[in-house]
Structure formats: C-alpha cells, structure tokens
C-alpha positions in Angstrom: 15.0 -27.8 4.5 16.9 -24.7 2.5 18.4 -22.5 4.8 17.1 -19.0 4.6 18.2 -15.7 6.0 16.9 -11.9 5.5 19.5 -9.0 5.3 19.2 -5.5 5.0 20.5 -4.0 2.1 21.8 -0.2 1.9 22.1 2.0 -1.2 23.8 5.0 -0.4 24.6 7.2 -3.8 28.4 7.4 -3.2 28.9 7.1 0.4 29.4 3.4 0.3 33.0 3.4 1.9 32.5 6.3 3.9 29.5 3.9 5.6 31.5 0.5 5.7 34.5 2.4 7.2 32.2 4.0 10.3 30.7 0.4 11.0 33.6 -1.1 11.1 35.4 1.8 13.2 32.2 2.4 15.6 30.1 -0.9 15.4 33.3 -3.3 15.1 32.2 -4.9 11.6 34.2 -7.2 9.6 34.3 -6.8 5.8 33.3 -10.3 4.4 33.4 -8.9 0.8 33.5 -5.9 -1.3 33.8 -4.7 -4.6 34.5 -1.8 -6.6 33.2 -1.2 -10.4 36.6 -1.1 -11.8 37.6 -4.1 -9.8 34.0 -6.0 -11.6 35.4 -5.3 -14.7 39.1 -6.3 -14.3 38.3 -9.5 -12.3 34.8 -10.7 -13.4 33.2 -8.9 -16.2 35.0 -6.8 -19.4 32.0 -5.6 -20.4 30.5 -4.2 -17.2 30.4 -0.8 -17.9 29.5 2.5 -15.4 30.3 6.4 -15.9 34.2 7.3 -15.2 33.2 9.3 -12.3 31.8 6.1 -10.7 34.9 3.5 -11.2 35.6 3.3 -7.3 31.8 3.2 -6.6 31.5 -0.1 -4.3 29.1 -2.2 -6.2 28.5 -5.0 -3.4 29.6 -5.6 -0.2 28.8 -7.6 2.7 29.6 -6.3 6.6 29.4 -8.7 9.5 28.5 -6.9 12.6 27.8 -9.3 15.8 25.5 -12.2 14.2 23.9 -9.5 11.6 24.7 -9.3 7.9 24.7 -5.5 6.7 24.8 -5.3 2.4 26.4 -2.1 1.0 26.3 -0.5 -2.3 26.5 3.0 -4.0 24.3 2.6 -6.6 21.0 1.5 -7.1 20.7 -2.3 -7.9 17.9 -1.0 -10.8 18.9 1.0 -13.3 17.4 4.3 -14.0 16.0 4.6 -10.1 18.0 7.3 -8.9 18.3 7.2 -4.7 16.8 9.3 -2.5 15.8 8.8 1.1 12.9 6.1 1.2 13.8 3.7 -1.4 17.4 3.4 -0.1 16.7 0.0 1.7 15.8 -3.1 0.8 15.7 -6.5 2.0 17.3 -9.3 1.1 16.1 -13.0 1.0 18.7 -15.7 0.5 18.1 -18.9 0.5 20.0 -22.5 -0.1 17.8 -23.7 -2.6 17.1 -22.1 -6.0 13.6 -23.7 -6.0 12.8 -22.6 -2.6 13.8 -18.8 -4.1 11.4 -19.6 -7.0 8.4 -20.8 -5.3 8.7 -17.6 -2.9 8.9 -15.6 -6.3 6.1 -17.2 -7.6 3.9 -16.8 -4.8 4.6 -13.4 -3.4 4.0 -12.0 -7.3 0.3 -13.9 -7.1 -0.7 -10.9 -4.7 -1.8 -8.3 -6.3 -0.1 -5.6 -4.0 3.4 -6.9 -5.0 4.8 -4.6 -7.6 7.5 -6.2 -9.7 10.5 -3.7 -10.7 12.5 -6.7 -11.6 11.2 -10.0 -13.0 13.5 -13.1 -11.1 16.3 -13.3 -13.6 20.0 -14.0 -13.3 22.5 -11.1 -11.7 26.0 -10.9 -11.9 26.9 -12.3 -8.4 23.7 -13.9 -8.0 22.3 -17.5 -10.4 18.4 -15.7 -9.6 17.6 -12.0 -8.3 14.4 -9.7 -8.4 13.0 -6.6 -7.0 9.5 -5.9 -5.9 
C-alpha cells in the first residue's frame, strides 16, 4: 500500500520568510527545506526565470511543526493567479506511488464539480502535479 499524506500549503505574496521565521520562533518549527528563486536557478534550473524584484521570493519550502508538515511559498504555484485572501491555501496530496497519484487524478476529474486549473503534468520538484 502507497503511503499517503495531506499537507497544507500557504501562498503568501512575499511574506514567505517573514511566515517561516514566526513559526519557527513561536510554534518551534524546523525548516526541512527551502528555496529561493535565485537559488532555483543557480542550483537546479538556468532557465527558470521570475521578475528581479522577486529573486529572494521563497519558491518552496517545507516547515515541520510537531508531527504536521506546513508548505510555504510567495508566489502562486499557477501562473497568472495573482493572491488574494481565499485562494491562498491549498492542499496537498502526496503519495508513494505515481499510479496511486494518477488513479486519484483520474477519478477526482470524473466529477463534474472538480475544476481543473492544472492538467497532472510534471513540476519542477515534483515527477506529476496538478491543481483543481
């Protein structure tokens, strides 16, 4: 059996750091992983590109507070959605087994009050992502 776990996932429209840095000062979370923009393209990707203004922008991170995984990111994950308070959340599914994250694409989309804003596709730090 796959293992699967549900996270919640903030985008916070350049107060990423200023959020991490008050969990981890008030709510004793640990920093499993984070990255900048800049550090995307010097590391892992030349050709990511993002506006000057938003080079420290943290594009991913992960916060481990107690048992709970907390995602962080300035940005939206879907281009041309700007944030605003109500689409700032999300949820996140992982699971062990690509298949397992296929059939769950496959039959959440067969419902007709599931609205796709990104088909399953491959990300940059994940092998299949979507958005509904």
């Amino acid at each position: 059996m796959a293992h699967v776990k549900v996270t919640t996932f903030l985008s916070l429209n350049g107060k990423a750091q200023e959020a991490i840095s008050f969990y981890q000062k008030n709510l004793d979370a640990k920093v499993r992983f984070r990255i900048t923009n800049i550090e995307i393209q010097a590391k892992m990707d030349p050709e990511y590109t993002f506006p000057e203004s938003e080079k420290d922008f943290v594009s991913h991170s992960v916060l481990e507070i107690g048992s709970s995984e907390l995602s962080i990111i300035d940005d939206m994950m879907d281009e041309g959605t700007d944030v605003v308070t109500g689409n700032n959340l999300s949820l996140c599914l992982y699971s062990s087994s690509l298949a397992q994250v296929t059939d769950f694409y496959e039959r959440v989309t067969m419902d007709k009050r599931t609205k796709v804003i990104i088909p399953l596709e491959k990300k940059l730090f994940l092998p299949k992502h979507m958005r509904l």
